[in-house]
C-alpha positions as CSV (number, residue, x, y, z in Angstrom):
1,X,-12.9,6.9,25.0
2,X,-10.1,8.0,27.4
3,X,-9.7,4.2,28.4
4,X,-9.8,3.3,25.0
5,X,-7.0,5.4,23.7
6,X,-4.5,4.6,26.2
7,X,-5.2,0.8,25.8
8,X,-4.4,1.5,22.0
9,X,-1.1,3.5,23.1
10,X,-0.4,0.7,25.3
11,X,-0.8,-1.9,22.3
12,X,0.7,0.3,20.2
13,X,4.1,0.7,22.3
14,X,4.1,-3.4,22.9
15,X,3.5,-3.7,19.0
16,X,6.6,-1.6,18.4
17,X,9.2,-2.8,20.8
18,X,8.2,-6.2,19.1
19,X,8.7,-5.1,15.7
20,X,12.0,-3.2,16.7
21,X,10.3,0.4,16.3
22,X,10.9,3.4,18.1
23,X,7.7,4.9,19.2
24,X,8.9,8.4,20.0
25,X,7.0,11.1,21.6
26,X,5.5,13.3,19.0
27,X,4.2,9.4,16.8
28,X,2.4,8.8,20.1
29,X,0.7,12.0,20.3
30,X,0.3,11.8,17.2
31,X,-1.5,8.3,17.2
32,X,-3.5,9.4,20.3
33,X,-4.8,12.8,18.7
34,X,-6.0,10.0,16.1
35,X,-7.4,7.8,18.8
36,X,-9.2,10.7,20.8
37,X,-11.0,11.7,17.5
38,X,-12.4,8.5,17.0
39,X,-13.0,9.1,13.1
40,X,-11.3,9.2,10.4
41,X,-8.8,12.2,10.5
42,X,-6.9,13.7,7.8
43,X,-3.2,15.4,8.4
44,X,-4.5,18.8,9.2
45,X,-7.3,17.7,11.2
46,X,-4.4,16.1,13.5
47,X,-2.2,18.7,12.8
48,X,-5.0,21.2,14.1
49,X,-5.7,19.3,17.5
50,X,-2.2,18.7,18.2
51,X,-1.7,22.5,17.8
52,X,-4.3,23.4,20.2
53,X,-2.4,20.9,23.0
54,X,0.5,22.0,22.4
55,X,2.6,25.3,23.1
56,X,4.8,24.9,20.3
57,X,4.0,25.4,16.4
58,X,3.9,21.6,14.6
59,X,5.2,21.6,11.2
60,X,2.8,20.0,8.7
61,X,6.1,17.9,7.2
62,X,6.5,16.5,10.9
63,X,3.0,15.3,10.8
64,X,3.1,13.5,7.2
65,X,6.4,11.9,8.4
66,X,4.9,10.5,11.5
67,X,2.0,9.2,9.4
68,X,4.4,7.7,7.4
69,X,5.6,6.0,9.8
70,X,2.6,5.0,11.5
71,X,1.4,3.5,8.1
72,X,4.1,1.5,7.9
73,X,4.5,0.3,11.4
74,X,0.6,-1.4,10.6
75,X,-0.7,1.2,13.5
76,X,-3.0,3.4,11.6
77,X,-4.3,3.2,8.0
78,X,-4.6,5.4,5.4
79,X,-8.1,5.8,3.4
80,X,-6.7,6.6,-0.3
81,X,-10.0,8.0,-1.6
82,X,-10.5,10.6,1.5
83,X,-7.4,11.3,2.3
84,X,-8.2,10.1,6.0
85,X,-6.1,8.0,8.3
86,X,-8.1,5.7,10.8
87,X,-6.1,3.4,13.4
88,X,-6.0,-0.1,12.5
89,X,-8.4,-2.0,14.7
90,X,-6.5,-5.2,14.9
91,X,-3.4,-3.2,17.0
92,X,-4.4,-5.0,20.2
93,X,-3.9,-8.5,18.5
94,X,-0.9,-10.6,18.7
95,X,-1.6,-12.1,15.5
96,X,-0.8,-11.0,11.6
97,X,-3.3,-9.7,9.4
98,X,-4.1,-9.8,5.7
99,X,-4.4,-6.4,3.7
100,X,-7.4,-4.5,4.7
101,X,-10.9,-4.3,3.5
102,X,-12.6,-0.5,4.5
103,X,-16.1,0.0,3.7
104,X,-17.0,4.1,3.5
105,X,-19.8,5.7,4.0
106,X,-20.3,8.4,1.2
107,X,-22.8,10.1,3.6
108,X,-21.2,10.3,6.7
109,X,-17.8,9.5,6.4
110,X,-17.7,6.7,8.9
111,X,-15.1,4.2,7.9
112,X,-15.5,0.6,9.2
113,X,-12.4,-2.0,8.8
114,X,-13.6,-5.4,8.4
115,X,-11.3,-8.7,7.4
116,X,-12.2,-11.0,4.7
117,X,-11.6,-14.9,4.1
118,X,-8.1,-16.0,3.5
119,X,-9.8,-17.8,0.9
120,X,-11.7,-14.7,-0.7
121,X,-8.9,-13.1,-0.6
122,X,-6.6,-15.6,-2.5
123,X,-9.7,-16.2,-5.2
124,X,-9.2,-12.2,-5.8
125,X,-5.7,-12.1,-6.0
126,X,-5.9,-15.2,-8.3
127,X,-8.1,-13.4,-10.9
128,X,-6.2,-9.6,-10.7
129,X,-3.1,-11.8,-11.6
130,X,-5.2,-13.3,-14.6
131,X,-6.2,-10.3,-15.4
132,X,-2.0,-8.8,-15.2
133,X,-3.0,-6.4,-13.0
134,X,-0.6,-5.3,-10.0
135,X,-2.1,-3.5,-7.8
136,X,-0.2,-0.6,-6.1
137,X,-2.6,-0.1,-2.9
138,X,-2.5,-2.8,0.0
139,X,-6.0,-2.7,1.0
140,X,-9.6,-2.5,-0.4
141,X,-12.2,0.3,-0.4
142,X,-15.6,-0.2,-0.9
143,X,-18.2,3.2,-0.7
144,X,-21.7,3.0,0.0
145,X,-24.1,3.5,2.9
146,X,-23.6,2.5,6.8
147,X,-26.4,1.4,8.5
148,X,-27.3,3.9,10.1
149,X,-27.4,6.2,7.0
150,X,-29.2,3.4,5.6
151,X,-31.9,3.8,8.5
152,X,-31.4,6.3,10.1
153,X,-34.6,5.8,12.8
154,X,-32.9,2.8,14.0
């Protein structure tokens, strides 16, 4: 997981020096508290572990804003319906992505991100418009089972 996190950090600083972001200090901890956890996290989860690393108090306003900015940046998502943030799973990639898709578990928690069709999504957008509907959100959430709350002998 180690390995993993510090890849993502790597990314992560390569995806904002691209973008012309500063990726100061207390964002990365921030993003590799969120990487370490491997779940989904919400602020005061990573407000909590950052706490125990750290000798000085954190300020849960200092941790929203970094979210924020996070969010923004296309490093991390935000799960509306939890309240969790995840990190985005394309952050390695060189290339642009279309809004995510994050399917739930209602069980477990575990959040998968998963990208649909250009297509799909075009067809979707097609009939909300129909419809006059704006959405507000820029992603999708679907909640169910994961598979292995759906079998969990497996």
């Amino acid at each position: 997981m180690l390995a993993d996190a510090a890849r993502t950090l790597q990314a992560a600083h390569r995806h904002c020096e691209q973008q012309g972001l500063r990726l100061t200090p207390g964002r990365s901890r921030l993003l590799q508290a969120l990487a370490q956890a491997g779940e989904p996290s919400t602020a005061y989860d990573l407000l909590e572990q950052l706490q125990a690393s750290q000798a000085e108090r954190i300020h849960p306003q200092t941790v929203y804003r970094a979210l924020d900015f996070l969010c923004e940046a296309g490093l991390i998502h935000r799960i509306a319906s939890t309240g969790q943030f995840i990190l985005c799973e394309h952050v390695q990639c060189s290339h642009q992505h279309r809004p995510s898709q994050f399917l739930v578990c209602s069980q477990c928690g575990n959040v998968a991100e998963m990208e649909l069709e250009k297509e799909y999504l075009d067809s979707f957008a097609e009939q909300m418009q129909r419809c006059g509907f704006r959405p507000n959100t820029n992603g999708i959430e679907i909640h169910g089972l994961c598979a292995n709350c759906c079998n969990p002998l497996q």
